[in-house]
Structures are given as C-alpha cells and as structure tokens.
PASEBA-1860 file (N, C-alpha, C; in nm, 3 decimals):
! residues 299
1> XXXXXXXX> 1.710/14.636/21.847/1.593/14.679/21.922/1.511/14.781/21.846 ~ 1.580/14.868/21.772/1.520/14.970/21.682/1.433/14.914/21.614 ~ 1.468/14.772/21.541/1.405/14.731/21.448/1.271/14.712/21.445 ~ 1.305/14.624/21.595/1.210/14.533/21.662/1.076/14.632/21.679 ~ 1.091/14.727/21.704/1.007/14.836/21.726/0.972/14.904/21.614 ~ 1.034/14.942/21.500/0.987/14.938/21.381/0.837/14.845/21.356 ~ 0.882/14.715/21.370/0.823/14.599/21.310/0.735/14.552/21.426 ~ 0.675/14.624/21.510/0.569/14.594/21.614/0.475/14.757/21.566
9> XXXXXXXX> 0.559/14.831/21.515/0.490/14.953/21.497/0.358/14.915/21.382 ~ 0.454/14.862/21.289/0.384/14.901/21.148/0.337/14.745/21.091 ~ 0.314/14.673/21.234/0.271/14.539/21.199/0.095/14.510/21.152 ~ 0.014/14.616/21.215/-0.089/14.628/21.225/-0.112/14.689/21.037 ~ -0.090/14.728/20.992/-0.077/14.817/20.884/-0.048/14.748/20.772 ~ 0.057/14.622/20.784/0.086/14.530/20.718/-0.056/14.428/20.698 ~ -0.088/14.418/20.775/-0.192/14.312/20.763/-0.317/14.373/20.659 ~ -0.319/14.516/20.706/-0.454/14.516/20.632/-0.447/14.575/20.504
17> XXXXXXXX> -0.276/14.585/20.429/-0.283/14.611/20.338/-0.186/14.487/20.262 ~ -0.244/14.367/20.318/-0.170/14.214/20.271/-0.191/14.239/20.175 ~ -0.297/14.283/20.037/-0.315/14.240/19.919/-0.286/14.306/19.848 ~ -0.232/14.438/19.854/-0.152/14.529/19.797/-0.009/14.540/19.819 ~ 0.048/14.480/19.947/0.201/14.487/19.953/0.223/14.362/19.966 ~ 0.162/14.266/19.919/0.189/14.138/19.960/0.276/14.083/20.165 ~ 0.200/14.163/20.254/0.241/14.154/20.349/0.385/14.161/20.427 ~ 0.403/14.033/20.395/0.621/13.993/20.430/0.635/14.080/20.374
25> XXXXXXXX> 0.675/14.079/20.254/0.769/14.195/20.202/0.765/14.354/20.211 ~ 0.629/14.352/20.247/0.615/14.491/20.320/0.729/14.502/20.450 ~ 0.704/14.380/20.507/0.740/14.419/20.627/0.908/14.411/20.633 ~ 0.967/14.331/20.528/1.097/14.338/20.517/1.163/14.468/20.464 ~ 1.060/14.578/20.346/1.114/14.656/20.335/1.135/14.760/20.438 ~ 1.034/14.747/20.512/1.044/14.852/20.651/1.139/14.824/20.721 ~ 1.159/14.692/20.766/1.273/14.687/20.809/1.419/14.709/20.794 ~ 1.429/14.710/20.652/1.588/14.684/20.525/1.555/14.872/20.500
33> XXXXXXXX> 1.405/14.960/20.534/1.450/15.056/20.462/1.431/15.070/20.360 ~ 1.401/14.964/20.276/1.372/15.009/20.109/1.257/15.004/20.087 ~ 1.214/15.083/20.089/1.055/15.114/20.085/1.019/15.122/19.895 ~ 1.183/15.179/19.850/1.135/15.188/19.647/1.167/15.076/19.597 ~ 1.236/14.955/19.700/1.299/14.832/19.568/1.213/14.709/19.583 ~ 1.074/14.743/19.657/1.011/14.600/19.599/0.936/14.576/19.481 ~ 0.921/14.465/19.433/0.894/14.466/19.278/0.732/14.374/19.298 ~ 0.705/14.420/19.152/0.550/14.389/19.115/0.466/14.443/19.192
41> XXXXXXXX> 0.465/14.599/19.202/0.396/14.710/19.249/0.276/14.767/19.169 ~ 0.212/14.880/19.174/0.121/14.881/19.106/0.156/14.950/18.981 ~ 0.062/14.966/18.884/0.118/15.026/18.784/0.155/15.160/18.800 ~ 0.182/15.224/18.670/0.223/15.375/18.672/0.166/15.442/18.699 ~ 0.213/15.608/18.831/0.076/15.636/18.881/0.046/15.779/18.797 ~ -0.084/15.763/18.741/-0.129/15.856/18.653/-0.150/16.037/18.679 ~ -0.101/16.079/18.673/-0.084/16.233/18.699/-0.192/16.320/18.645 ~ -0.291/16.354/18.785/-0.436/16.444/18.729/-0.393/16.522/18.656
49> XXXXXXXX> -0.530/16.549/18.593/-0.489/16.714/18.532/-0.493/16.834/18.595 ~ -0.515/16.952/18.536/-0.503/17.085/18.593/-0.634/17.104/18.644 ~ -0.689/17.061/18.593/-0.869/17.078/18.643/-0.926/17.008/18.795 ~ -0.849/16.906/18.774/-0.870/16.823/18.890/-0.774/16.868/19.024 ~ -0.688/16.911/18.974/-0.585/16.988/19.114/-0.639/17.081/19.133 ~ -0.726/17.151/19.050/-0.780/17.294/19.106/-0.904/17.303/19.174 ~ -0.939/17.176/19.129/-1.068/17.146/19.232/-1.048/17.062/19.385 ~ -0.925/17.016/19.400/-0.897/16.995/19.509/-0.748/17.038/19.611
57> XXXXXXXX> -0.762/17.194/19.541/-0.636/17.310/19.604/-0.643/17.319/19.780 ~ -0.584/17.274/19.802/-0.621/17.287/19.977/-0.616/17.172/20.035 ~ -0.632/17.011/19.925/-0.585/16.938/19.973/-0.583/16.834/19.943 ~ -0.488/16.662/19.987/-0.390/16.611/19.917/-0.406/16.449/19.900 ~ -0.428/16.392/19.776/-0.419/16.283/19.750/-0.364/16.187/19.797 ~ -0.259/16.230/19.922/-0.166/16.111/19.935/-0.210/16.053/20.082 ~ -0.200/15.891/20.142/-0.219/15.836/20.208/-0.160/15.851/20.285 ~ -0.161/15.769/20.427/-0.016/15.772/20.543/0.061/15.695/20.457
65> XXXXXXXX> 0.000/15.568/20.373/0.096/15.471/20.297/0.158/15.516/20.191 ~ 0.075/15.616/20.131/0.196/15.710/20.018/0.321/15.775/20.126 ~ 0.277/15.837/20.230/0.328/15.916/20.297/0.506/15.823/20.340 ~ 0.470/15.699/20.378/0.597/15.612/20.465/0.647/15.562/20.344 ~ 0.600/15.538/20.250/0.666/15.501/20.109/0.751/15.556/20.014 ~ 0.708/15.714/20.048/0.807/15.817/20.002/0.725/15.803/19.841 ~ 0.646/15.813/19.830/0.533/15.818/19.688/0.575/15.953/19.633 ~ 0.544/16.035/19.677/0.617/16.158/19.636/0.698/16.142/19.557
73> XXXXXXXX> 0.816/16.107/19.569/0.937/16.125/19.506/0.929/16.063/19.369 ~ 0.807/15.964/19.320/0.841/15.930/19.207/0.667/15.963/19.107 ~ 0.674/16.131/19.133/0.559/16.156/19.055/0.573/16.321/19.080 ~ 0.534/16.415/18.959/0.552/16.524/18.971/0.405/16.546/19.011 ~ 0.362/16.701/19.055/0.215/16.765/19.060/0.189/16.829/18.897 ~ 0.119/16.837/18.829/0.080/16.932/18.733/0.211/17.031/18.729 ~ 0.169/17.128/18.823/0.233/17.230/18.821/0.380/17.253/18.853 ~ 0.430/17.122/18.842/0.623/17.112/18.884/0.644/17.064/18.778
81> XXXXXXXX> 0.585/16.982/18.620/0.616/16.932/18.528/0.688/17.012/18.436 ~ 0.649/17.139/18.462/0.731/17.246/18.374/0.849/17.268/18.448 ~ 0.824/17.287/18.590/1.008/17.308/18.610/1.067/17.212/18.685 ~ 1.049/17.065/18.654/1.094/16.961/18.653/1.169/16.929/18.510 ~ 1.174/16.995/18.413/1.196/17.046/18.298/1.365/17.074/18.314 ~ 1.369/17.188/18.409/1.565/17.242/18.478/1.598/17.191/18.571 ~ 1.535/17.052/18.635/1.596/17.013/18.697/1.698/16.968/18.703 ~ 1.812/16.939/18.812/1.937/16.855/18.768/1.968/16.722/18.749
89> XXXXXXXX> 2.088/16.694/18.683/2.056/16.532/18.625/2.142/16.494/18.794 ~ 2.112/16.372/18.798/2.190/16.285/18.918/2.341/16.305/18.942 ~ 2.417/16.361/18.856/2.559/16.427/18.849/2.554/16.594/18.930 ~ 2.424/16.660/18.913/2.422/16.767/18.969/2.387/16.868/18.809 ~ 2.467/16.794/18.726/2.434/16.928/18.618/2.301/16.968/18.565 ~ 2.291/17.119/18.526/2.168/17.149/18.468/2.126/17.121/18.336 ~ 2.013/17.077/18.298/1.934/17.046/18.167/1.908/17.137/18.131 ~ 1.965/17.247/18.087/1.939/17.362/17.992/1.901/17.401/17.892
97> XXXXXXXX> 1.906/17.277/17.818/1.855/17.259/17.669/1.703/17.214/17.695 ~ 1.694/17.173/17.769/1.517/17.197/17.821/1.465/17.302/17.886 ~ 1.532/17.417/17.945/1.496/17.489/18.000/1.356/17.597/17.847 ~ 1.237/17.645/17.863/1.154/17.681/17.777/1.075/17.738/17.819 ~ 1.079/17.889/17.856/0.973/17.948/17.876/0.908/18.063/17.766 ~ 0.759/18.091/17.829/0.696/18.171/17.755/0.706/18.331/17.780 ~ 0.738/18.416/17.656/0.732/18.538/17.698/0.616/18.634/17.630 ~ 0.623/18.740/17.669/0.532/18.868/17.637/0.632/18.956/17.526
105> XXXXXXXX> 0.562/18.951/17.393/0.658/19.037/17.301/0.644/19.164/17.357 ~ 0.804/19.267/17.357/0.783/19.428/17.395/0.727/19.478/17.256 ~ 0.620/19.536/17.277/0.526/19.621/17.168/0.633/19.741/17.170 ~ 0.737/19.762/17.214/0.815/19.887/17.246/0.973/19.891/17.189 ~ 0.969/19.787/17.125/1.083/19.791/17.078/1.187/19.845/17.024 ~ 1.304/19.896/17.022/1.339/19.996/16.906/1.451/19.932/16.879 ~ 1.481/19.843/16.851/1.567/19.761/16.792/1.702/19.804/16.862 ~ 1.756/19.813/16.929/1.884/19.836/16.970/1.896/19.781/17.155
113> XXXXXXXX> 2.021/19.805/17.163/2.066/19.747/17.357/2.041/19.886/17.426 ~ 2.001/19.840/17.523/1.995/19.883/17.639/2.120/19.912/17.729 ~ 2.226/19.974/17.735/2.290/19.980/17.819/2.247/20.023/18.004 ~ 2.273/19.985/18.044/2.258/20.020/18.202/2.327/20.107/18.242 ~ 2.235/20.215/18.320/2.343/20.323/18.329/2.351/20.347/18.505 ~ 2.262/20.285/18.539/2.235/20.285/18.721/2.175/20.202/18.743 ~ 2.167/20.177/18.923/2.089/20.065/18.945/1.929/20.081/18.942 ~ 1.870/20.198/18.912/1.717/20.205/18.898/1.685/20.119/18.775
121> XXXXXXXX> 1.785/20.195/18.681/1.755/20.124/18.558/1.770/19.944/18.551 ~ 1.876/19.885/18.677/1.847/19.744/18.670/1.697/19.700/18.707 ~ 1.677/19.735/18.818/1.513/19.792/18.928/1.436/19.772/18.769 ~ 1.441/19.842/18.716/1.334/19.872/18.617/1.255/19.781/18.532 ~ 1.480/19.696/18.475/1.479/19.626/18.358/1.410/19.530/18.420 ~ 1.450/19.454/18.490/1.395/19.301/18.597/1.273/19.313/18.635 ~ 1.172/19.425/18.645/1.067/19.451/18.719/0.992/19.326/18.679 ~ 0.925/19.237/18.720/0.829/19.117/18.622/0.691/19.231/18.610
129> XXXXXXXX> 0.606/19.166/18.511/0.523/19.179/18.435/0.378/19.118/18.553 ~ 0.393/19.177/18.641/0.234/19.112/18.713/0.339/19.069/18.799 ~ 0.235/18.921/18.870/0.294/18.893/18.996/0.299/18.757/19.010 ~ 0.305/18.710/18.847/0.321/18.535/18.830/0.470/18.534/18.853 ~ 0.562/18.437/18.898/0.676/18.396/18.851/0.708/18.260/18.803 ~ 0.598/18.158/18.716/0.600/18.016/18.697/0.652/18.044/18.554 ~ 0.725/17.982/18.530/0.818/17.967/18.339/0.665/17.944/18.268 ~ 0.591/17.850/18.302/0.525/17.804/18.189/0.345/17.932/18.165
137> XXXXXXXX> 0.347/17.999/18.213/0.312/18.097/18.202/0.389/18.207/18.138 ~ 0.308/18.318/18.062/0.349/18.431/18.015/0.411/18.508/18.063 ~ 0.571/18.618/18.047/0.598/18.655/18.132/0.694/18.766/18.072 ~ 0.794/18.870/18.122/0.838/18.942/18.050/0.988/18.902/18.055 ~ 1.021/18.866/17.942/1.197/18.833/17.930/1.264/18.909/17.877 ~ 1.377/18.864/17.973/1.520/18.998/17.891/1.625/18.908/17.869 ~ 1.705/18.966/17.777/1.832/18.880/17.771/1.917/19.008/17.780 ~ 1.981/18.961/17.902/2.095/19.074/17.936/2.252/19.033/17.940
145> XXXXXXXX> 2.331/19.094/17.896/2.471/19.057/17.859/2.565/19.171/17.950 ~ 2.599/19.075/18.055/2.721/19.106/18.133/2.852/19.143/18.084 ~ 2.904/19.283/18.018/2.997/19.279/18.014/3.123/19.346/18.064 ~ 3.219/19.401/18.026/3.300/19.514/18.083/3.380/19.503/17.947 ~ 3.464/19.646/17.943/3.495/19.731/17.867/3.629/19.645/17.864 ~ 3.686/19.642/17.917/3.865/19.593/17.916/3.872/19.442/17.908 ~ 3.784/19.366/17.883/3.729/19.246/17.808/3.753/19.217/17.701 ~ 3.842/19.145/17.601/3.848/19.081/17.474/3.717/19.051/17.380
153> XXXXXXXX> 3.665/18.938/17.538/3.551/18.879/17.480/3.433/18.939/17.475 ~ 3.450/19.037/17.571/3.331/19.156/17.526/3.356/19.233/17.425 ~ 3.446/19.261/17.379/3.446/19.352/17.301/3.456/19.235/17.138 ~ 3.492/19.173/17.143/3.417/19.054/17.039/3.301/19.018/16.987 ~ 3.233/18.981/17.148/3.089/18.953/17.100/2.986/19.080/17.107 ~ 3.044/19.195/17.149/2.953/19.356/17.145/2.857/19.356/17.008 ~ 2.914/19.323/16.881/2.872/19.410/16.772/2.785/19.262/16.714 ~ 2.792/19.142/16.797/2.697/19.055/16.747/2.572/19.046/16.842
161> XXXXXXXX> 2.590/19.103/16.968/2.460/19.157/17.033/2.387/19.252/17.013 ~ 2.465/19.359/17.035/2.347/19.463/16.913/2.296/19.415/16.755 ~ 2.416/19.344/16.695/2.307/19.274/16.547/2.124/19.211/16.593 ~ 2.187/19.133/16.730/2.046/19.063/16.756/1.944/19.114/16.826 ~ 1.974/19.194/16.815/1.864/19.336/16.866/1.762/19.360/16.743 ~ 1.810/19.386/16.602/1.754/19.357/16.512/1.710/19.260/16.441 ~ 1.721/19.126/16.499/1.694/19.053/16.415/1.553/19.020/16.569 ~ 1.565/19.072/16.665/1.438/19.063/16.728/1.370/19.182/16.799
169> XXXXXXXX> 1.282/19.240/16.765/1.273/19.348/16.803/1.168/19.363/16.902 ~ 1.127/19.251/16.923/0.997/19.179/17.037/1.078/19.189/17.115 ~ 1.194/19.159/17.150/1.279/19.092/17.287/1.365/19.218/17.320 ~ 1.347/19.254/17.452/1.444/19.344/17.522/1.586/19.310/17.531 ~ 1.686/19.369/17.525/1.801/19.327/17.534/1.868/19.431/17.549 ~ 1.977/19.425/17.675/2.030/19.486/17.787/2.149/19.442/17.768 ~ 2.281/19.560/17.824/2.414/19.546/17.889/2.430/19.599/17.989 ~ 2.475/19.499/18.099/2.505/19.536/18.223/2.635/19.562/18.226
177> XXXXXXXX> 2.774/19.690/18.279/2.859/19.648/18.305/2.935/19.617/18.421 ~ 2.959/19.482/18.407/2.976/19.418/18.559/3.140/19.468/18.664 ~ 3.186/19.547/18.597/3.290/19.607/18.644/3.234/19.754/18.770 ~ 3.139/19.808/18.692/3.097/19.911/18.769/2.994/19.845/18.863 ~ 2.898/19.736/18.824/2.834/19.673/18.947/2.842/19.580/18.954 ~ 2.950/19.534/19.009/2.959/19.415/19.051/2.916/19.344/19.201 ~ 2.820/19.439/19.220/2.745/19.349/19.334/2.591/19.239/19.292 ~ 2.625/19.297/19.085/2.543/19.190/19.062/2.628/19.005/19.031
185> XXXXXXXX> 2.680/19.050/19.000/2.783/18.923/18.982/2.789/18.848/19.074 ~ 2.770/18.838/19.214/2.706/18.763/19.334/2.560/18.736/19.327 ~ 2.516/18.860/19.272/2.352/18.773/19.291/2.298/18.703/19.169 ~ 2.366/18.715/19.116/2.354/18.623/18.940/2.431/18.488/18.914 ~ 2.558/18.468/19.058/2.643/18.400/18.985/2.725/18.406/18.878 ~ 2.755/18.530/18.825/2.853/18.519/18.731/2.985/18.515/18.747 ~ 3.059/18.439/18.667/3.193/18.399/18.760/3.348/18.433/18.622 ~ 3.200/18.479/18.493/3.314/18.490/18.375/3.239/18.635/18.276
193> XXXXXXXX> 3.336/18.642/18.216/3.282/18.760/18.141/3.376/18.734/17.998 ~ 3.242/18.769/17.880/3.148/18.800/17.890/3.021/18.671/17.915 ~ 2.901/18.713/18.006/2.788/18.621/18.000/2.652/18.697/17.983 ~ 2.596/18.616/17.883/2.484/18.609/17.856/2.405/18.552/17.916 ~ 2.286/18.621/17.971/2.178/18.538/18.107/2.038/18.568/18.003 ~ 1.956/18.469/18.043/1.808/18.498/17.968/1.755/18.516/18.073 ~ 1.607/18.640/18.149/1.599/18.641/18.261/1.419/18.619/18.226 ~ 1.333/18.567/18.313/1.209/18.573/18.283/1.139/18.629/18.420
201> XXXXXXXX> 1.049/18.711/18.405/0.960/18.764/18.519/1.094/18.816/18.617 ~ 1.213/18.892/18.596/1.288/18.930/18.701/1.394/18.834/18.737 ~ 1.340/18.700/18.707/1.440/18.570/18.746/1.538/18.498/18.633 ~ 1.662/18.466/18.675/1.737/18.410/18.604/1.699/18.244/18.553 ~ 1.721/18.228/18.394/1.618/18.149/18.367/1.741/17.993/18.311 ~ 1.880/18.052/18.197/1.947/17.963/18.150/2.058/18.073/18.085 ~ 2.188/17.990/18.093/2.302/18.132/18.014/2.340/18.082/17.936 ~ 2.381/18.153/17.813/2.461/18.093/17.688/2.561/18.004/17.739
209> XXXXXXXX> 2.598/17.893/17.710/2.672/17.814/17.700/2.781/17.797/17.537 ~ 2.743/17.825/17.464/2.813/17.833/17.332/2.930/17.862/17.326 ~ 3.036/17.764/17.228/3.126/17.877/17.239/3.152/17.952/17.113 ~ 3.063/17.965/17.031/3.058/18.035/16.970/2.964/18.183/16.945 ~ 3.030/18.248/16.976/2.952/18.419/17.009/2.882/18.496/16.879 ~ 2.802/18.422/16.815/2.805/18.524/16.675/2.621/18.490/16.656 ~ 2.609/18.595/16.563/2.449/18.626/16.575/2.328/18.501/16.544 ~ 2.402/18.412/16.445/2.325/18.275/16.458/2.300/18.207/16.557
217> XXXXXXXX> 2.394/18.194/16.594/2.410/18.089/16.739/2.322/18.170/16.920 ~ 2.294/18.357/16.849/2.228/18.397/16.983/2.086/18.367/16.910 ~ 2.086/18.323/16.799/1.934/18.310/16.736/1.911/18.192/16.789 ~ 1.967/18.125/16.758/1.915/18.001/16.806/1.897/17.935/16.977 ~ 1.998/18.034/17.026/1.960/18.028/17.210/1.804/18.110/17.196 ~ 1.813/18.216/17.204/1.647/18.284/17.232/1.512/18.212/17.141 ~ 1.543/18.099/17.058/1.413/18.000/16.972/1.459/17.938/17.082 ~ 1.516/17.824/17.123/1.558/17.715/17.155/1.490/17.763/17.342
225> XXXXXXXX> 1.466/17.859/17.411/1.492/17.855/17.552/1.363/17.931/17.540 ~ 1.294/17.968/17.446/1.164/18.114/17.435/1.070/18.055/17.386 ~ 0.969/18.084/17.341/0.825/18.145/17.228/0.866/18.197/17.151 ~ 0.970/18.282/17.139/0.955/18.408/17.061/1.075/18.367/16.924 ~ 0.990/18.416/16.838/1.027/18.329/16.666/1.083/18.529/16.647 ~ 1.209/18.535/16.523/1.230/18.650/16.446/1.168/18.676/16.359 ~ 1.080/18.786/16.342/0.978/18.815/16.177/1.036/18.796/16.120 ~ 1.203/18.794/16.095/1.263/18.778/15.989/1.418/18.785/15.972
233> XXXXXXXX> 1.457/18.692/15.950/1.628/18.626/15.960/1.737/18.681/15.842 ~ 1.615/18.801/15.770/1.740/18.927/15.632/1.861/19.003/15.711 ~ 1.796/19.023/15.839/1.928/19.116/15.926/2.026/19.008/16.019 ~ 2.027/18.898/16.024/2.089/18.789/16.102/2.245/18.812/16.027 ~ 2.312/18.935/16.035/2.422/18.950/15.979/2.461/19.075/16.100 ~ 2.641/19.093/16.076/2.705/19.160/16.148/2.715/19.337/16.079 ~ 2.670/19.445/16.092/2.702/19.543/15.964/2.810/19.617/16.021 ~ 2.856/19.757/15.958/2.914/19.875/16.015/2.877/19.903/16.095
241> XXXXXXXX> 2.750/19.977/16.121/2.655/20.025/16.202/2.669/19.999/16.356 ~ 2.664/19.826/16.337/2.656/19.757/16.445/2.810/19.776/16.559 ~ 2.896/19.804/16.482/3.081/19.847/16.518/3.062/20.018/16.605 ~ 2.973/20.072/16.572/2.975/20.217/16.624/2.862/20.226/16.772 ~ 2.838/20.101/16.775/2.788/20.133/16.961/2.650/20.065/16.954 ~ 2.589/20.068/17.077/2.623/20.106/17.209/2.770/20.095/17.357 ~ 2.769/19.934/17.217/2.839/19.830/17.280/3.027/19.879/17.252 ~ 3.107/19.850/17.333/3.261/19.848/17.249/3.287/19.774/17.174
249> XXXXXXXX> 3.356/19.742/17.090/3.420/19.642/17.047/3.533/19.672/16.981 ~ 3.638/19.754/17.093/3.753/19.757/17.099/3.761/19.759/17.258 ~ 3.914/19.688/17.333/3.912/19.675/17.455/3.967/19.858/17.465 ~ 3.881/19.891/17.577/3.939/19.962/17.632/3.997/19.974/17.788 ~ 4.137/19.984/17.849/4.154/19.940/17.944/4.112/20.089/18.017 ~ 4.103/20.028/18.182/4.040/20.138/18.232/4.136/20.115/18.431 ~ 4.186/20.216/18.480/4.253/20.237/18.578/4.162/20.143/18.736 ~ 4.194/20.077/18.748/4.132/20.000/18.861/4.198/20.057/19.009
257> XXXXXXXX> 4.134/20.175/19.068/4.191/20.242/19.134/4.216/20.123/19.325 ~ 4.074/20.064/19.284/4.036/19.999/19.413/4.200/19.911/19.420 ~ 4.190/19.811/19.277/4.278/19.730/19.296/4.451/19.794/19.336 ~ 4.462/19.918/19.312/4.639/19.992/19.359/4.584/19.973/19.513 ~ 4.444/20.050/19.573/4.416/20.059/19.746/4.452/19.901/19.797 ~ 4.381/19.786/19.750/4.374/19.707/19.809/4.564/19.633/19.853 ~ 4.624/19.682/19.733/4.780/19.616/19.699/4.858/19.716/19.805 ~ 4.838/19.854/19.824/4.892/19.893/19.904/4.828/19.863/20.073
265> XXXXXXXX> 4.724/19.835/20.054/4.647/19.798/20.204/4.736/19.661/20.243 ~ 4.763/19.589/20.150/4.830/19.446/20.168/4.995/19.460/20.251 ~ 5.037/19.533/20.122/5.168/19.579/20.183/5.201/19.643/20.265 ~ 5.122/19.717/20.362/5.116/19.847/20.458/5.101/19.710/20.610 ~ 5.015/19.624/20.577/4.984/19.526/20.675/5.113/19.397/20.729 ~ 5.144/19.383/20.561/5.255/19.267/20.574/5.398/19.379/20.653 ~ 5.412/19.452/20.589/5.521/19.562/20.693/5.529/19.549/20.815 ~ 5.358/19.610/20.813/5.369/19.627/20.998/5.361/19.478/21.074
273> XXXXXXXX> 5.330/19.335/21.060/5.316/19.257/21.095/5.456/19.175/21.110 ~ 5.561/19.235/20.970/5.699/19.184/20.959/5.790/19.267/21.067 ~ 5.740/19.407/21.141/5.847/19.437/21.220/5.792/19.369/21.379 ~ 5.702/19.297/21.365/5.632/19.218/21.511/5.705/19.103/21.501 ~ 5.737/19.079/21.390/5.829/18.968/21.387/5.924/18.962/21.477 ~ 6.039/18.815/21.516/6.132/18.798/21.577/6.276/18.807/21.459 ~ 6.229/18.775/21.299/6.334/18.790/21.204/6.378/18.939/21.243 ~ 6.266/19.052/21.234/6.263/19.245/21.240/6.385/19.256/21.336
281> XXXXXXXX> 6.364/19.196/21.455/6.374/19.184/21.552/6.607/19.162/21.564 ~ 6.556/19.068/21.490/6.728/19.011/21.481/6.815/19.131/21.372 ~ 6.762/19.106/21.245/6.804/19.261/21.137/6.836/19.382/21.218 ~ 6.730/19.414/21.328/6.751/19.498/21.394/6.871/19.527/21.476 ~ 6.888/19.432/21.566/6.964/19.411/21.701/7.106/19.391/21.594 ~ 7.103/19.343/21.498/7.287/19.303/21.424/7.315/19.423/21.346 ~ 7.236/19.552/21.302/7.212/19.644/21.236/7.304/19.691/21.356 ~ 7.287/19.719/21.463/7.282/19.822/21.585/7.453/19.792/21.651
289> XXXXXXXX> 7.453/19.604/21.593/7.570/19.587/21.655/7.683/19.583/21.576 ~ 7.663/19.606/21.429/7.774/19.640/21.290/7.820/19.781/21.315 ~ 7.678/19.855/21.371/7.714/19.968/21.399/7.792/20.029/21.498 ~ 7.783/19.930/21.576/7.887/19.978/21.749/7.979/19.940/21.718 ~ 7.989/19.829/21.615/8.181/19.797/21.594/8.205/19.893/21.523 ~ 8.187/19.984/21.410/8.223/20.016/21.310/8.278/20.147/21.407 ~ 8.160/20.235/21.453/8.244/20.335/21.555/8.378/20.341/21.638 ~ 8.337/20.181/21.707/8.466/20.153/21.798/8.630/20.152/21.740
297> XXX> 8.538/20.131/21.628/8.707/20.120/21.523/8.756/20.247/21.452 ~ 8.634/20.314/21.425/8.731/20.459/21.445/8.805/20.557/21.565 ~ 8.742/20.490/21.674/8.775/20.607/21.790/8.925/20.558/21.820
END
C-alpha cells in the first residue's frame, strides 16, 4: 500500500519529465528506491565557479527533482572541494596525505619550541589569526607536540623537534605537556604519546603518522600538509645544542600522586563492600566460634 501511494504521488511528475527520465524507469526507481542506479543519465554535472556561487549566495540551484534524487550527494559546492580533500574513504579512514592547508609565516620567529607553561598560554597559542576557519584560505599554523617527561618516546623524539624549529623559523612550534593537562587529550583526541598535531586557525588539522621520529621525516610532514617551504635544509641535522633543552631527552620519572589516591580510593571501597558481604559475614561468625571452643577448652 506504501508503494501504491508512492506511485500515485509522483505519477504526475513522471510524465512531465518522460524525456529526461525516460518515464517507467523513473517510476520503478521510486518505487525499488534507487533513485542513483539508473543508467544513461545525463552527463557529468559541471561544478560553477567561485564567481558564480557568489553571485547567487542566498540561493540554490537544485530542483524538487535534484532534491528526491538525492543530486547532492554526487557533486561538491566550490567551497567543500577543499575539505572534501579529508574526507573519509568508505572504510571510515582519513586521507591525510591530502590533507593541505595554507599558512601565514610567523615574522616572529626565534627559532626554538615553545614550551607551555599554563593554560593562557594554550588560549594564546591556538588563538586563529582573524575569524576565517576554511583550510584553503590563509591562516595561522602551529605544530604542537604532545609530550610528557617519563616518556621514552618523548624523550627520543625531543631533540629532533627542537632541530625543526631551525630548519623553520616561519612556523611556530610548541610542547604541550599532556601529563600536567590532560584535559587536552580529550579535546584533541590523543590517545598516545608522544603526538604530533598540525593545528590551523586554532583547529586540529592532520597528526604525524610516521614511524619514524627524526628531523627529515618532520620536514617532510610540514611541506607535504603546508605552504610553507624551509629557506634552507644546512640545519636539517640533530646537534649538541639541540640535547640541552627546552625539550628532555632523558626520561625523567615523576611521582603520580593522583594515581597512589585513586589505588587507595579502590581499596578503601573494595574493603568496605567485602565486609557487606555474606563471605565477611561467615570468616566472621567461624572466627567467633574457633574462639568459643578454644576458651571452653581451657576452663
């Protein structure tokens, strides 16, 4: 009956667009639902330019018949072609190696990391540059590196992040450590340490994936995901210099006071919940009654 009503609905509609949907088969896809699998359709549909969307901002090319056809779905606007770019593949995963945005060189550079020392200073680092947030526009990027101190792998890849501080001195570059705030690690998603995030206009943009941590390979993430080229690839090396800070690169372990609270909060609970028990209960009562024999047998 659904159908039937479908196909009394959209019978009128069929007719007067017989020479474009070839009629029947219009009407079978409405019925079957497949509105994308009929064949010998029109050609490819050509995507205005920027000029032409801006002259008609407010409002929209598409028909009721684009509309029931689901037309949409197989054509970007201008302005989604760039971040149709990170979209995900049909598995769910991200295209990262396409991810490419444009940044604003820091005229301010002083060649070295940024450590984070509070949350103003996160406030600060993230602030965007104006009030665009589209990738394919100009924008201010950071590459900030999540790490903590009692980390291997931070303290590994430390002295090849500060190298790449010098080998770009356009690009801001930051250490967060995610041990002391880790209420960013929820809003970032970070789930490992150490990670490298590229952030543009405030927003998280693509993270190192590599597994190799060394100053070539961060050269080639910030070309590969940026605009921004190195004046010059003489310092693309690891020195002394680079071993004496900001960064560690020796682990240092550090007293996790929360984690003793939380272990004794555990055990303080399982206690009191084990003498509510009926086992407490029995230990108890045979405790009491080893004890009444043991008396009886001295008196």
């Amino acid at each position: 009956m659904h159908k039937i009503c479908i196909f009394l609905l959209f019978l009128p509609l069929s007719v007067i667009h017989a020479n474009e949907f070839k009629g029947l088969q219009f009407l079978i896809n409405i019925i079957t639902g497949e509105f994308m699998e009929s064949k010998g359709r029109s050609p490819a549909i050509q995507l205005p330019n920027s000029e032409e969307m801006s002259a008609v901002t407010g409002q929209t090319n598409f028909s009721f018949v684009d509309f029931i056809s689901h037309r949409e779905r197989r054509m970007c606007l201008p302005h989604d072609v760039y971040e149709a770019q990170a979209t995900n593949d049909s598995d769910g995963s991200q295209k990262s190696k396409n991810v490419r945005v444009k940044c604003i060189p820091n005229a301010t550079g002083n060649k070295t990391v940024q450590v984070v020392q509070s949350m103003k200073e996160v406030v600060s680092l993230l602030s965007p540059h104006g009030n665009s947030t589209k990738r394919n526009l100009p924008g201010k990027c950071v590459l900030v590196l999540f790490f903590t101190r009692s980390c291997p792998g931070s303290a590994l890849m430390g002295p090849h992040f500060v190298a790449l501080a010098k080998v770009f001195p356009n690009l801001t570059l930051a250490a967060i450590d995610a041990f002391k705030y880790h209420n960013l690690n929820t809003e970032f998603g970070i789930i490992g340490l150490p990670t490298l995030m590229l952030f543009h206009q405030g927003r998280p943009v693509v993270r190192f994936n590599d597994t190799q941590s060394t100053v070539n390979s961060f050269i080639n993430f910030v070309t590969r995901h940026t605009d921004l080229w190195p004046p010059s690839i003489q310092n693309a090396y690891v020195t002394s210099e680079d071993f004496n800070g900001p960064l560690p690169n020796k682990v240092e372990y550090e007293t996790d006071y929360y984690l003793y609270l939380a272990w004794a909060f555990i055990v303080f609970c399982a206690g009191y919940y084990f003498t509510k028990s009926r086992l407490y209960s029995q230990i108890v009562e045979m405790i009491q009654r080893n004890w009444r024999e043991s008396e009886a047998q001295i008196e």
